[in-house]
PDBQT receptor file of N, H, CA, C and O in Angstrom, charges set to zero:
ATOM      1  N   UNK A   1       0.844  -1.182   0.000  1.00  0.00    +0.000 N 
ATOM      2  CA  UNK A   1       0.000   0.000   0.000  1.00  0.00    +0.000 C 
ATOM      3  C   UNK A   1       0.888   1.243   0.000  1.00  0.00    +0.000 C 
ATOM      4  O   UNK A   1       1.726   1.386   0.890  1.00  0.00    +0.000 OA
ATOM      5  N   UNK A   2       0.753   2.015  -0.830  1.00  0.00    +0.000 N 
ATOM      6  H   UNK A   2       0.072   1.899  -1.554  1.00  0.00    +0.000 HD
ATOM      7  CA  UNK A   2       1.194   3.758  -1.308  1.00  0.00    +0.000 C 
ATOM      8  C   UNK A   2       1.233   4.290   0.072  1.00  0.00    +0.000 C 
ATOM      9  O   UNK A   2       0.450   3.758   0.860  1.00  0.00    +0.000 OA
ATOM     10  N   UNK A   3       2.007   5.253   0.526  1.00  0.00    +0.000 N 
ATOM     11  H   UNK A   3       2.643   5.685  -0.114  1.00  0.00    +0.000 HD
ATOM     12  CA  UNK A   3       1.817   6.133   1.999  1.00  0.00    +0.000 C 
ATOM     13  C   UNK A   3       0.983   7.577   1.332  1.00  0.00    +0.000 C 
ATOM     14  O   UNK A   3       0.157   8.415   1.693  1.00  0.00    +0.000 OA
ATOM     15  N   UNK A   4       1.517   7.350   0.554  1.00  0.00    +0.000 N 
ATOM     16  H   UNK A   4       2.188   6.669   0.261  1.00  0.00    +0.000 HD
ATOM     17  CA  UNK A   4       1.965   8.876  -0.124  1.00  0.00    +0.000 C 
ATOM     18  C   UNK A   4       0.017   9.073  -0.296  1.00  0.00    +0.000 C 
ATOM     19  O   UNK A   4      -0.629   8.060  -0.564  1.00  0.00    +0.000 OA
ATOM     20  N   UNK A   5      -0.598  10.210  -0.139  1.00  0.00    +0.000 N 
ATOM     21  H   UNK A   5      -0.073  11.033   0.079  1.00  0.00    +0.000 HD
ATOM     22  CA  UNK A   5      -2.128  10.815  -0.246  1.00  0.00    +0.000 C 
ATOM     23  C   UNK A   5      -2.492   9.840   1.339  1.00  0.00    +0.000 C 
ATOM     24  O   UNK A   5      -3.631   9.378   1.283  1.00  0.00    +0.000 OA
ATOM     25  N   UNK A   6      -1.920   9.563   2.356  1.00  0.00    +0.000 N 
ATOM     26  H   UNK A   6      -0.994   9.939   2.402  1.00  0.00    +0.000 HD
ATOM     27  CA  UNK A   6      -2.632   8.805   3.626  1.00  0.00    +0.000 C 
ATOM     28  C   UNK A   6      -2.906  10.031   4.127  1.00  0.00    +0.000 C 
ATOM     29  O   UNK A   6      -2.323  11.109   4.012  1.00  0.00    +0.000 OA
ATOM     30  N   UNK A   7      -4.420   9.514   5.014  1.00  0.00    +0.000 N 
ATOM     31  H   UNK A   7      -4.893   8.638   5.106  1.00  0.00    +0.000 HD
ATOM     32  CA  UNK A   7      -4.549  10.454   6.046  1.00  0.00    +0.000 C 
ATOM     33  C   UNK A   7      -4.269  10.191   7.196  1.00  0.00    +0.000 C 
ATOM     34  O   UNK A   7      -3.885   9.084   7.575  1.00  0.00    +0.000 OA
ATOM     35  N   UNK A   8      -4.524  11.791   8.336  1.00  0.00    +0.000 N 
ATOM     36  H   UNK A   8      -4.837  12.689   8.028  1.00  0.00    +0.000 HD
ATOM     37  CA  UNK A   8      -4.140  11.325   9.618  1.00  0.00    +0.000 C 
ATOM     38  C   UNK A   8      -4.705   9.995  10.261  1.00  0.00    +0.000 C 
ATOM     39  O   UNK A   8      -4.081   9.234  11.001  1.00  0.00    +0.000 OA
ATOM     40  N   UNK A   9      -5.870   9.881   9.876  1.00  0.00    +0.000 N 
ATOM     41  H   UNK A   9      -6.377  10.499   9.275  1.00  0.00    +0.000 HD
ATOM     42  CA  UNK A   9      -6.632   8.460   9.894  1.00  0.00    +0.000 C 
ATOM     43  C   UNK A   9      -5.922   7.036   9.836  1.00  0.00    +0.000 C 
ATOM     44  O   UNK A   9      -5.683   6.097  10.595  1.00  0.00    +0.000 OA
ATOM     45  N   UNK A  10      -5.689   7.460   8.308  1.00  0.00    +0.000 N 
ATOM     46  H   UNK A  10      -5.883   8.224   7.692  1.00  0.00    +0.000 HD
ATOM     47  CA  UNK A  10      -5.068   6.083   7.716  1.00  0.00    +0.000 C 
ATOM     48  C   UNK A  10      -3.606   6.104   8.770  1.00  0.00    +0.000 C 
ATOM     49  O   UNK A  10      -3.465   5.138   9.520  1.00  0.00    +0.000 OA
ATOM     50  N   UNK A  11      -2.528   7.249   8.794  1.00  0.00    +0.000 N 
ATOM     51  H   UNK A  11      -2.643   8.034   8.185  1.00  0.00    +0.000 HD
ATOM     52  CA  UNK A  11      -1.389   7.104   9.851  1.00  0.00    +0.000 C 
ATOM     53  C   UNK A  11      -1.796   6.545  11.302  1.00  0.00    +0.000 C 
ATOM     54  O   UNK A  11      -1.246   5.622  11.902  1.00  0.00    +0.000 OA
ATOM     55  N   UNK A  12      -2.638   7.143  11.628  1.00  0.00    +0.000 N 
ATOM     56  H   UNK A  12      -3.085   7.893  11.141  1.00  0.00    +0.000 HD
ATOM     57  CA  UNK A  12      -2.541   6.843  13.171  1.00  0.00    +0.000 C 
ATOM     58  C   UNK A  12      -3.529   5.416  13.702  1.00  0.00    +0.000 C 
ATOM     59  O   UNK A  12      -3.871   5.218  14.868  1.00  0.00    +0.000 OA
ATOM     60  N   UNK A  13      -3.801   4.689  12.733  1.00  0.00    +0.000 N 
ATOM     61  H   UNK A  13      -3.524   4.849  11.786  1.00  0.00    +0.000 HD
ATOM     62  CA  UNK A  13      -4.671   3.192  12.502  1.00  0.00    +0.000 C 
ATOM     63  C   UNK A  13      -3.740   2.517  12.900  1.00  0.00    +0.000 C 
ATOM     64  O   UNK A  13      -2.661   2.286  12.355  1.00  0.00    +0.000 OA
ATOM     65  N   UNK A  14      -4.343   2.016  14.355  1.00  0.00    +0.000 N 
ATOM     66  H   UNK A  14      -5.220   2.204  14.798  1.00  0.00    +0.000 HD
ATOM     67  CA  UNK A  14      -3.857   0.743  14.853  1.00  0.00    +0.000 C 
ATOM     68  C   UNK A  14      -4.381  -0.647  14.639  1.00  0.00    +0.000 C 
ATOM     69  O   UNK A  14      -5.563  -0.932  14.825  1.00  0.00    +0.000 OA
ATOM     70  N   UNK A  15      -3.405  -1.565  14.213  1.00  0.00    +0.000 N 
ATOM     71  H   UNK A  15      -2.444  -1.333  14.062  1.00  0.00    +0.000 HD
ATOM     72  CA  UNK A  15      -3.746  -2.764  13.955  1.00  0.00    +0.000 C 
ATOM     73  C   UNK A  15      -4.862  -3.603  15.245  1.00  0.00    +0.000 C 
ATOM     74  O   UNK A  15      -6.068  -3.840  15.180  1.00  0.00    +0.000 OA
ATOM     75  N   UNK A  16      -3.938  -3.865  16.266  1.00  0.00    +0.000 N 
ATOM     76  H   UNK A  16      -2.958  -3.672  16.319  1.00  0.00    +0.000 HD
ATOM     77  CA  UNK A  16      -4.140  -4.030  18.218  1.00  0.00    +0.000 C 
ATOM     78  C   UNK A  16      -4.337  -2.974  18.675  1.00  0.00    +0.000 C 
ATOM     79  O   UNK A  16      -3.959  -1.886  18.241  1.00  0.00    +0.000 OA
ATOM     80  N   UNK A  17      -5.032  -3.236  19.723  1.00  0.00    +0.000 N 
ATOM     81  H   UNK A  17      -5.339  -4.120  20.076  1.00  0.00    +0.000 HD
ATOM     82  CA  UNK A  17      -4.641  -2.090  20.915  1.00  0.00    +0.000 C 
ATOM     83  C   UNK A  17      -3.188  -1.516  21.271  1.00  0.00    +0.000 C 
ATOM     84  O   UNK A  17      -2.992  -0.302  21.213  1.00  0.00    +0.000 OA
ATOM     85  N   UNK A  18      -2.145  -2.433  21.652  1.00  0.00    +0.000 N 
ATOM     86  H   UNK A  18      -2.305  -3.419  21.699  1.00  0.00    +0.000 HD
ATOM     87  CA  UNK A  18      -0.844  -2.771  22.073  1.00  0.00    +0.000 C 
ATOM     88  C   UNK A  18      -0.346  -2.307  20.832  1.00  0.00    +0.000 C 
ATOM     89  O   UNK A  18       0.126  -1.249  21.250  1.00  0.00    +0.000 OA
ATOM     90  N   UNK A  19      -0.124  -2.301  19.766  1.00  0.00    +0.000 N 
ATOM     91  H   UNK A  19      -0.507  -3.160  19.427  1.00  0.00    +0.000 HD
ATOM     92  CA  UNK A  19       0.356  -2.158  18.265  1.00  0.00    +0.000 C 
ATOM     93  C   UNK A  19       0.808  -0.508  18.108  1.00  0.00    +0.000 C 
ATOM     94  O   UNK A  19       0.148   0.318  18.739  1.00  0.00    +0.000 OA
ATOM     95  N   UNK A  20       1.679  -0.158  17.453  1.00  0.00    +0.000 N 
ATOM     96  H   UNK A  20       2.215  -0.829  16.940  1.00  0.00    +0.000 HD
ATOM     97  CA  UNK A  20       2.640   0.796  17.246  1.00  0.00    +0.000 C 
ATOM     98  C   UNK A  20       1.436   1.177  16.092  1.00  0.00    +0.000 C 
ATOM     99  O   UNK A  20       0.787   0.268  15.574  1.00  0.00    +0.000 OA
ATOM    100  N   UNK A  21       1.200   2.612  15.741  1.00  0.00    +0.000 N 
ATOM    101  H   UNK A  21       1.727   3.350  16.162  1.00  0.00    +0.000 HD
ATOM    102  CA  UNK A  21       0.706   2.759  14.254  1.00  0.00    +0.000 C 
ATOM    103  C   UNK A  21       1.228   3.135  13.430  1.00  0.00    +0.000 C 
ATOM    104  O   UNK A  21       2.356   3.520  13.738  1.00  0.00    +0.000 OA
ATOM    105  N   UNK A  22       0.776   3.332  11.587  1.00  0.00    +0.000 N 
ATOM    106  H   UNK A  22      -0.140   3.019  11.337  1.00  0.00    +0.000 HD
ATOM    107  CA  UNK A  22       1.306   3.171  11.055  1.00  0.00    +0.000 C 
ATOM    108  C   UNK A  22       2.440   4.101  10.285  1.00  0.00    +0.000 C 
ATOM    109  O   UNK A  22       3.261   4.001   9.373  1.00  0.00    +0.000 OA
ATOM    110  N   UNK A  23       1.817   5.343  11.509  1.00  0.00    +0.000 N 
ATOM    111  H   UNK A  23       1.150   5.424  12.249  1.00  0.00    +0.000 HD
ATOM    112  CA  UNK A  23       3.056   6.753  11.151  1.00  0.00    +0.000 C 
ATOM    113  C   UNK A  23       4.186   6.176  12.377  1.00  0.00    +0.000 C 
ATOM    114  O   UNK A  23       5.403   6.346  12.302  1.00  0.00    +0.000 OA
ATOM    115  N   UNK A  24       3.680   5.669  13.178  1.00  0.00    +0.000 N 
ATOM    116  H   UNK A  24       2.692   5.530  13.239  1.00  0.00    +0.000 HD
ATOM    117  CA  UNK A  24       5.139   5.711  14.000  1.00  0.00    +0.000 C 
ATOM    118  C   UNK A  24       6.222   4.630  13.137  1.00  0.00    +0.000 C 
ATOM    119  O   UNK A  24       7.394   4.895  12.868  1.00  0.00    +0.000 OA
ATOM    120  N   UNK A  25       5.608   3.556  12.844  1.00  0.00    +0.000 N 
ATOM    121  H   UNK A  25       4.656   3.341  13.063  1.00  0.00    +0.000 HD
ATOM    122  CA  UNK A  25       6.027   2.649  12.034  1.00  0.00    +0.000 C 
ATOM    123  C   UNK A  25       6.989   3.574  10.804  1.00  0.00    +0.000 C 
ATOM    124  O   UNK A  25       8.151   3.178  10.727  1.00  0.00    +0.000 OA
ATOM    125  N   UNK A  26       6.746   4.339  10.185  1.00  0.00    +0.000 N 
ATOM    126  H   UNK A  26       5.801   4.661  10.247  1.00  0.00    +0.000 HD
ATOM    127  CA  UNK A  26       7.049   5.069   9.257  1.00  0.00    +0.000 C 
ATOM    128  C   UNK A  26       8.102   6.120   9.506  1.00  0.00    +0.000 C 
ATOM    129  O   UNK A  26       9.090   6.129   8.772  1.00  0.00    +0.000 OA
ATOM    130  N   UNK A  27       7.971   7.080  10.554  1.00  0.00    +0.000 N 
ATOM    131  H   UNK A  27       7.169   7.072  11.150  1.00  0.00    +0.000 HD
ATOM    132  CA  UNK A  27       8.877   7.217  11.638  1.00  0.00    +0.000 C 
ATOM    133  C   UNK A  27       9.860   6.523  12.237  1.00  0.00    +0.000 C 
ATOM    134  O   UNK A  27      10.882   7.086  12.630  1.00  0.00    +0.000 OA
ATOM    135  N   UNK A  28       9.745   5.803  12.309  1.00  0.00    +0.000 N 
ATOM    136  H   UNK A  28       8.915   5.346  11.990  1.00  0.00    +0.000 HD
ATOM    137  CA  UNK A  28      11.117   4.691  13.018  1.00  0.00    +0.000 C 
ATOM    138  C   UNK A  28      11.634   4.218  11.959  1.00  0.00    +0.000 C 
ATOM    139  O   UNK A  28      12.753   3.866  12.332  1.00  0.00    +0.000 OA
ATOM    140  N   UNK A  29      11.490   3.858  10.295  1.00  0.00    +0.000 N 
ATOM    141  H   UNK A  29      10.581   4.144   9.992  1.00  0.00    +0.000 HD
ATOM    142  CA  UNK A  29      11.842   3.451   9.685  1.00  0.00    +0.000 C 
ATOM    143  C   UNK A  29      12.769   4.742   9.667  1.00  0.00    +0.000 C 
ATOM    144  O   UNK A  29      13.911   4.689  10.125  1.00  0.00    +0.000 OA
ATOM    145  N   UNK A  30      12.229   5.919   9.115  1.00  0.00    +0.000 N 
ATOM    146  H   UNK A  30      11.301   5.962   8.744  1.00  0.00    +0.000 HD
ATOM    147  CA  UNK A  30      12.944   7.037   8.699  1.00  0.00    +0.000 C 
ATOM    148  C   UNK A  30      14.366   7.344   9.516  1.00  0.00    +0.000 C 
ATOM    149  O   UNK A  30      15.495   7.506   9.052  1.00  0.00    +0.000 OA
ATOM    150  N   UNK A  31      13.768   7.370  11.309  1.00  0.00    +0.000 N 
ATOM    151  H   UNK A  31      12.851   7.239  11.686  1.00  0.00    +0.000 HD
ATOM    152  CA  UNK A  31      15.055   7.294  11.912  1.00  0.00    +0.000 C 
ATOM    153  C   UNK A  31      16.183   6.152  12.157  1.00  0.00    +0.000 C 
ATOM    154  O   UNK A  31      17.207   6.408  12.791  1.00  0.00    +0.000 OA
ATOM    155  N   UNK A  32      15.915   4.871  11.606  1.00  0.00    +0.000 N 
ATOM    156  H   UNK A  32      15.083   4.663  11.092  1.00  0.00    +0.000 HD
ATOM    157  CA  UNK A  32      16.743   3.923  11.460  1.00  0.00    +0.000 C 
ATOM    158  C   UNK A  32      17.490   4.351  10.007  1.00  0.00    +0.000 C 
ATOM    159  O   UNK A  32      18.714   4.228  10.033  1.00  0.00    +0.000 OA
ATOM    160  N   UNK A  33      17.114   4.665   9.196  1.00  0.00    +0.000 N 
ATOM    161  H   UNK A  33      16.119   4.765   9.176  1.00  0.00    +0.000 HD
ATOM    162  CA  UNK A  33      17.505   5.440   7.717  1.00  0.00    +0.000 C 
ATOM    163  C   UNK A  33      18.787   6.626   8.196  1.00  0.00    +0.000 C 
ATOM    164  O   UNK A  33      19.948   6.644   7.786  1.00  0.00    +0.000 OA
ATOM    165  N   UNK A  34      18.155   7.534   9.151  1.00  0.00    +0.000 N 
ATOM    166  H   UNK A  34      17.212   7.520   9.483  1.00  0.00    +0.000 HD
ATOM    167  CA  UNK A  34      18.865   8.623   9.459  1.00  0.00    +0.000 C 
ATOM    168  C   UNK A  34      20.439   7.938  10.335  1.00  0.00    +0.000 C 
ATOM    169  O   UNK A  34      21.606   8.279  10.142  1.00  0.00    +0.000 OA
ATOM    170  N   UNK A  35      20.032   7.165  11.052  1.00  0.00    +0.000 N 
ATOM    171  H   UNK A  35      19.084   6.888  11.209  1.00  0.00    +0.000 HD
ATOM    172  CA  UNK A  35      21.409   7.004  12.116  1.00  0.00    +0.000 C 
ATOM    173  C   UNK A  35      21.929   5.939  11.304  1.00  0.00    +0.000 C 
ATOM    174  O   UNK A  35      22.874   5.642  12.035  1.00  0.00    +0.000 OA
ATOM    175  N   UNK A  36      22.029   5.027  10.194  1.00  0.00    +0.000 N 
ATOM    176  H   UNK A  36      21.262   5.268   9.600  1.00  0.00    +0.000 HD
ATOM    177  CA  UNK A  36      22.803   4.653   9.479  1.00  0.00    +0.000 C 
ATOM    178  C   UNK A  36      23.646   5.271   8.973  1.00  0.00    +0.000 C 
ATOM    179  O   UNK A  36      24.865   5.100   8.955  1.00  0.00    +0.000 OA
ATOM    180  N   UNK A  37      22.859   6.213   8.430  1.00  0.00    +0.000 N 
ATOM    181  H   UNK A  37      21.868   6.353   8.445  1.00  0.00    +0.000 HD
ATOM    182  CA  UNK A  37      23.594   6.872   7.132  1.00  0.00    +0.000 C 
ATOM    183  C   UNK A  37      24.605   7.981   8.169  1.00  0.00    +0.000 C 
ATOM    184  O   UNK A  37      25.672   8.375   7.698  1.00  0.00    +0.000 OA
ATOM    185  N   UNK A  38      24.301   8.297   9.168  1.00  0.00    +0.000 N 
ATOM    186  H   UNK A  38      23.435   7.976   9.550  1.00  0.00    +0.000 HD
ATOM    187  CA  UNK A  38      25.112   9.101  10.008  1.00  0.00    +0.000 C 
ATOM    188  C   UNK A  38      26.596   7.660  10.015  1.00  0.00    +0.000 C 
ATOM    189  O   UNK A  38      27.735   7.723   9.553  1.00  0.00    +0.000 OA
ATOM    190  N   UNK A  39      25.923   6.592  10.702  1.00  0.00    +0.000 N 
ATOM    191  H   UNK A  39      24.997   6.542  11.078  1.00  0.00    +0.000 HD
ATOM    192  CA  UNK A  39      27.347   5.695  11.261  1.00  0.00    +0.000 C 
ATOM    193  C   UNK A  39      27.788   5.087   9.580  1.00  0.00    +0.000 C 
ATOM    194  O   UNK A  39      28.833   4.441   9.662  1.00  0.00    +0.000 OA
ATOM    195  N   UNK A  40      27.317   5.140   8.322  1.00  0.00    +0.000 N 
ATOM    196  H   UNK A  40      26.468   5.665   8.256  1.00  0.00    +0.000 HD
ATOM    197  CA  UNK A  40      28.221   4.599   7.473  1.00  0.00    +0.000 C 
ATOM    198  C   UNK A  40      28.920   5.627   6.889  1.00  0.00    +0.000 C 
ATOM    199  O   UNK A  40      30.132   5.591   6.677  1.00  0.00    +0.000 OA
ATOM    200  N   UNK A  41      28.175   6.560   6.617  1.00  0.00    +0.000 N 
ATOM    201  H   UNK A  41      27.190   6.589   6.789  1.00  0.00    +0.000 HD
ATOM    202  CA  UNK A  41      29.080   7.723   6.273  1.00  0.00    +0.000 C 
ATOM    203  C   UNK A  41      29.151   8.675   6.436  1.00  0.00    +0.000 C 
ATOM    204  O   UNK A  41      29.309   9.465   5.505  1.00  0.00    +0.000 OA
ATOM    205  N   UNK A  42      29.058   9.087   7.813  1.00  0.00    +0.000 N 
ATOM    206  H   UNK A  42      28.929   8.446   8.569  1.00  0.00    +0.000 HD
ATOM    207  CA  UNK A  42      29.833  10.267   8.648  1.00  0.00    +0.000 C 
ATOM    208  C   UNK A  42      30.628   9.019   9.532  1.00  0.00    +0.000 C 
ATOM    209  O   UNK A  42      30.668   9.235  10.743  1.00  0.00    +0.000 OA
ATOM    210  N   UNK A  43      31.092   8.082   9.189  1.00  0.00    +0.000 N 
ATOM    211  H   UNK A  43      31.060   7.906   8.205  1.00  0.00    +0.000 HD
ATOM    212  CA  UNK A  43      31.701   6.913  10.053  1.00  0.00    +0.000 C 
ATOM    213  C   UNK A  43      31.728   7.386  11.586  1.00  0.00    +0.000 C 
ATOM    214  O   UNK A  43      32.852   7.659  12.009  1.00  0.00    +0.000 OA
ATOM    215  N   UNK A  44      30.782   7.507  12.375  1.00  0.00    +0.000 N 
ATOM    216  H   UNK A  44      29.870   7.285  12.032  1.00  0.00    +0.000 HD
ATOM    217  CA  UNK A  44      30.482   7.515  13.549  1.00  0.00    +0.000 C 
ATOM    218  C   UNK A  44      30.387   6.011  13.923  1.00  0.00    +0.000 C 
ATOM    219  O   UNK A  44      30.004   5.108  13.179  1.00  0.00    +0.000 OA
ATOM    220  N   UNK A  45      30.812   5.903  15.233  1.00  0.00    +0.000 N 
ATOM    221  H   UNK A  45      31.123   6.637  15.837  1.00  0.00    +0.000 HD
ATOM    222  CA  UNK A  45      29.987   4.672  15.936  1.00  0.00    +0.000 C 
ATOM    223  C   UNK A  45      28.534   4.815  16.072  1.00  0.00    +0.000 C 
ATOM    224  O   UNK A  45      27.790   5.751  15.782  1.00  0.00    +0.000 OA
ATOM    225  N   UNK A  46      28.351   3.872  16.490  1.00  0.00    +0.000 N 
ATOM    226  H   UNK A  46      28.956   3.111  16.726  1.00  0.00    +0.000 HD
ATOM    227  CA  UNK A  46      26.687   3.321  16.561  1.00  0.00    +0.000 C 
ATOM    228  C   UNK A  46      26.053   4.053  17.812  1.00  0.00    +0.000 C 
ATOM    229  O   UNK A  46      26.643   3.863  18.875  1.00  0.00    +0.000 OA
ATOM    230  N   UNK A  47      24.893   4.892  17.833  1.00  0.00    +0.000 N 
ATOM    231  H   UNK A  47      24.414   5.046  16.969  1.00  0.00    +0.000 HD
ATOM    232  CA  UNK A  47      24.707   5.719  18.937  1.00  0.00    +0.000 C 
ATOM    233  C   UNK A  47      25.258   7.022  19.178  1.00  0.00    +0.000 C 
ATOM    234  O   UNK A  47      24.854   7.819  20.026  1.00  0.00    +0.000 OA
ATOM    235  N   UNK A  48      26.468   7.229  18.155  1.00  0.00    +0.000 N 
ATOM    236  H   UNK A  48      26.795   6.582  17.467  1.00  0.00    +0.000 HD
ATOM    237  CA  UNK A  48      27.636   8.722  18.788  1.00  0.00    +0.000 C 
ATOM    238  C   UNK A  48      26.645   9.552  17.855  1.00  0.00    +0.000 C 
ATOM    239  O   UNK A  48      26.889   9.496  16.650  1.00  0.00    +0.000 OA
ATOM    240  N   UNK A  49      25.594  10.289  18.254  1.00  0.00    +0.000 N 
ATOM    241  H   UNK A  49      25.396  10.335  19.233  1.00  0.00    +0.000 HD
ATOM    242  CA  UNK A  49      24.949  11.038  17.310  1.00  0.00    +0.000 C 
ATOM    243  C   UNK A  49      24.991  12.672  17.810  1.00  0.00    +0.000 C 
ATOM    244  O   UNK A  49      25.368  12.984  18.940  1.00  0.00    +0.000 OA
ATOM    245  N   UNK A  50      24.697  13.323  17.140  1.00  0.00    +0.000 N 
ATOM    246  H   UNK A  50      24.391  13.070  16.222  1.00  0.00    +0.000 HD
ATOM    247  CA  UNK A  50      24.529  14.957  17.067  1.00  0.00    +0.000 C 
ATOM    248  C   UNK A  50      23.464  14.991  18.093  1.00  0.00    +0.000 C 
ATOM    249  O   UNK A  50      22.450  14.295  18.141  1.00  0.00    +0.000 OA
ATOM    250  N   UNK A  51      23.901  16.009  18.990  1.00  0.00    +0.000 N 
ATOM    251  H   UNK A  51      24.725  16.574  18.951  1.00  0.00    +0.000 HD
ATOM    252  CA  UNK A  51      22.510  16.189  19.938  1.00  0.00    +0.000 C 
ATOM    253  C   UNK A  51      21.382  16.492  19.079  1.00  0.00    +0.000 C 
ATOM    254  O   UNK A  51      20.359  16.089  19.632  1.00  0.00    +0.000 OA
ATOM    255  N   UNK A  52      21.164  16.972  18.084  1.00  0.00    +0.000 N 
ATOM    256  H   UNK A  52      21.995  17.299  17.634  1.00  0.00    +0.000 HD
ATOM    257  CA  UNK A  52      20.407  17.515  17.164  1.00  0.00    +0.000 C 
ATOM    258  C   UNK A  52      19.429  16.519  16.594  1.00  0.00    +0.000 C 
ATOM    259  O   UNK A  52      18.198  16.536  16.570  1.00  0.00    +0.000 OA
ATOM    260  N   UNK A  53      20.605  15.347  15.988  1.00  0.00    +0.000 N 
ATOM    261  H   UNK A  53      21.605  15.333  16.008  1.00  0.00    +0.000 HD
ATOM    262  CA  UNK A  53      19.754  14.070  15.322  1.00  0.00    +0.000 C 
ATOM    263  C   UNK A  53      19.009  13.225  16.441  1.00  0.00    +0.000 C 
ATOM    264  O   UNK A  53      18.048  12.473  16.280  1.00  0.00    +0.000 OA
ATOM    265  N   UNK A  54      19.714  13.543  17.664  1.00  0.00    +0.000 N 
ATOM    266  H   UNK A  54      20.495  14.154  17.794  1.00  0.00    +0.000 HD
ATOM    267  CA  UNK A  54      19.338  12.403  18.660  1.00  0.00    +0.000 C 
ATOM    268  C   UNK A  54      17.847  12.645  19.290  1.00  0.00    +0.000 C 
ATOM    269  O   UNK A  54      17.019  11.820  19.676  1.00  0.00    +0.000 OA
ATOM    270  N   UNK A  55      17.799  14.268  19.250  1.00  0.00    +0.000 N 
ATOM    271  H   UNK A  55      18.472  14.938  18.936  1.00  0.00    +0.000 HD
ATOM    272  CA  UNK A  55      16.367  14.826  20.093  1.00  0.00    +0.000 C 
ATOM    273  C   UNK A  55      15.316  14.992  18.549  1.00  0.00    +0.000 C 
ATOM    274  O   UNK A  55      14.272  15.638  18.638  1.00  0.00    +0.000 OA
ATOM    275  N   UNK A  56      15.645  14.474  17.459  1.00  0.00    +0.000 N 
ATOM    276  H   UNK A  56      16.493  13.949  17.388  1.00  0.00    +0.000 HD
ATOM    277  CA  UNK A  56      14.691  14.546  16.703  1.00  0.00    +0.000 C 
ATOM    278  C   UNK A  56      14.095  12.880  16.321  1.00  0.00    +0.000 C 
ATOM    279  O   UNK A  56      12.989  12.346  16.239  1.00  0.00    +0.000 OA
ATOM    280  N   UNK A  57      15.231  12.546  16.190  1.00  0.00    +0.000 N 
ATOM    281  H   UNK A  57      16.129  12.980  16.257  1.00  0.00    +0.000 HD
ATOM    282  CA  UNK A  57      15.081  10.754  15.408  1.00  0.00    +0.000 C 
ATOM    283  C   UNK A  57      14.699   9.617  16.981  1.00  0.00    +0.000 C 
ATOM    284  O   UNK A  57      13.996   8.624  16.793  1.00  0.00    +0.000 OA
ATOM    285  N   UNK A  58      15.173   9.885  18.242  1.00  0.00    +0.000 N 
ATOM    286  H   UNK A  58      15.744  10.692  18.395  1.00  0.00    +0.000 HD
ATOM    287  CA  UNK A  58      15.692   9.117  19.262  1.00  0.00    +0.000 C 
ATOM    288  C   UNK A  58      14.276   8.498  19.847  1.00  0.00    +0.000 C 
ATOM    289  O   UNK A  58      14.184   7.389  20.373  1.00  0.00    +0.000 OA
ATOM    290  N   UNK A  59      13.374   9.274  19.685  1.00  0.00    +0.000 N 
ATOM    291  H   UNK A  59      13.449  10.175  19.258  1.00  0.00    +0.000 HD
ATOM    292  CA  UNK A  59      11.884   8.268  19.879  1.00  0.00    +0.000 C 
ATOM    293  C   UNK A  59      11.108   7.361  19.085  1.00  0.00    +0.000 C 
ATOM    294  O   UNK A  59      10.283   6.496  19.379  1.00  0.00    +0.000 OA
ATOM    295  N   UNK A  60      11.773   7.944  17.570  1.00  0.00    +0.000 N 
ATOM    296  H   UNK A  60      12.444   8.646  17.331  1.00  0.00    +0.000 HD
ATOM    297  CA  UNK A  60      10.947   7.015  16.616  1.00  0.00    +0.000 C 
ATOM    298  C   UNK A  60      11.954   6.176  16.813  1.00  0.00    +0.000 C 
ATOM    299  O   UNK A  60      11.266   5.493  17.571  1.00  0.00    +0.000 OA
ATOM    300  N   UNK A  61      13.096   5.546  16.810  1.00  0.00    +0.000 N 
ATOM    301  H   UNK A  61      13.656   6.101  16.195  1.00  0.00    +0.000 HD
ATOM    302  CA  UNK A  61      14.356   4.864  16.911  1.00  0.00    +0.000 C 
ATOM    303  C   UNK A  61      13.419   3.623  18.161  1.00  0.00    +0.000 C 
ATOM    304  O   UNK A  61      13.236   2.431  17.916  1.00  0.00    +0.000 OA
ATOM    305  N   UNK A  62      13.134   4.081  18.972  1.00  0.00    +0.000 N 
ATOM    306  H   UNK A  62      13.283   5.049  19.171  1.00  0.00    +0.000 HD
ATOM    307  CA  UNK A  62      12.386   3.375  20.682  1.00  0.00    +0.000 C 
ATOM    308  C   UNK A  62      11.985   3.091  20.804  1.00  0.00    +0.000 C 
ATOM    309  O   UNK A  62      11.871   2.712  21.969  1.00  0.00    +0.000 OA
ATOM    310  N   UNK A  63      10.756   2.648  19.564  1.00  0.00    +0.000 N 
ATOM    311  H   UNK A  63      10.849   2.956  18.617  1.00  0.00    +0.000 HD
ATOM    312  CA  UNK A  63       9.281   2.276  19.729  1.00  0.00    +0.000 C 
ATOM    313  C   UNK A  63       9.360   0.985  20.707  1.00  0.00    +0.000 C 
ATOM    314  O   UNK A  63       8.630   1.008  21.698  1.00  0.00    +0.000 OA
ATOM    315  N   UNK A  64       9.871   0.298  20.579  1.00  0.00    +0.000 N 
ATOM    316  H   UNK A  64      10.464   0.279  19.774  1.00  0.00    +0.000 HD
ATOM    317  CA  UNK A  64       9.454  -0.830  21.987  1.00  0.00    +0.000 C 
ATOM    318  C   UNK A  64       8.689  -2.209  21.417  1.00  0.00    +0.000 C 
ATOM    319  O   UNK A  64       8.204  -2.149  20.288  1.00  0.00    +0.000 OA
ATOM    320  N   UNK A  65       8.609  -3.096  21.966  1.00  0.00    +0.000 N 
ATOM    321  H   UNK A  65       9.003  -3.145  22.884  1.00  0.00    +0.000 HD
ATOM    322  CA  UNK A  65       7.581  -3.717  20.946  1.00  0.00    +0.000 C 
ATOM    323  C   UNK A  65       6.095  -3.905  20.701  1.00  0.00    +0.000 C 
ATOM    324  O   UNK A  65       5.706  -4.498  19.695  1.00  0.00    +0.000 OA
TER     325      UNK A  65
């Protein structure tokens, strides 16, 4: 399924009760995207992030299960 034309609806549709939805899902992808590309090529270690990236990306990164 396309993200792209979703609404807040369609984002924030939880599968479960317990279940992450499908913007956070989308979100955490993005910040797993972001702190790669920081540790492959800004060759950082894993975690050594910019206070900057960390207070923006560091919750979608957390979701939990």
């Amino acid at each position: 399924m396309p993200v792209k034309g979703m609404t807040v609806e369609d984002l924030d549709h939880l599968v479960e009760d317990k279940a992450n939805s499908i913007g956070a899902m989308l979100l955490h992808l993005a910040a797993t995207q972001r702190f790669y590309q920081i540790h492959m090529f800004k060759v950082k270690k894993w975690g050594d992030w910019d206070t900057a990236d960390s207070k923006e990306w560091n919750v979608a990164s957390n979701l939990g299960d």
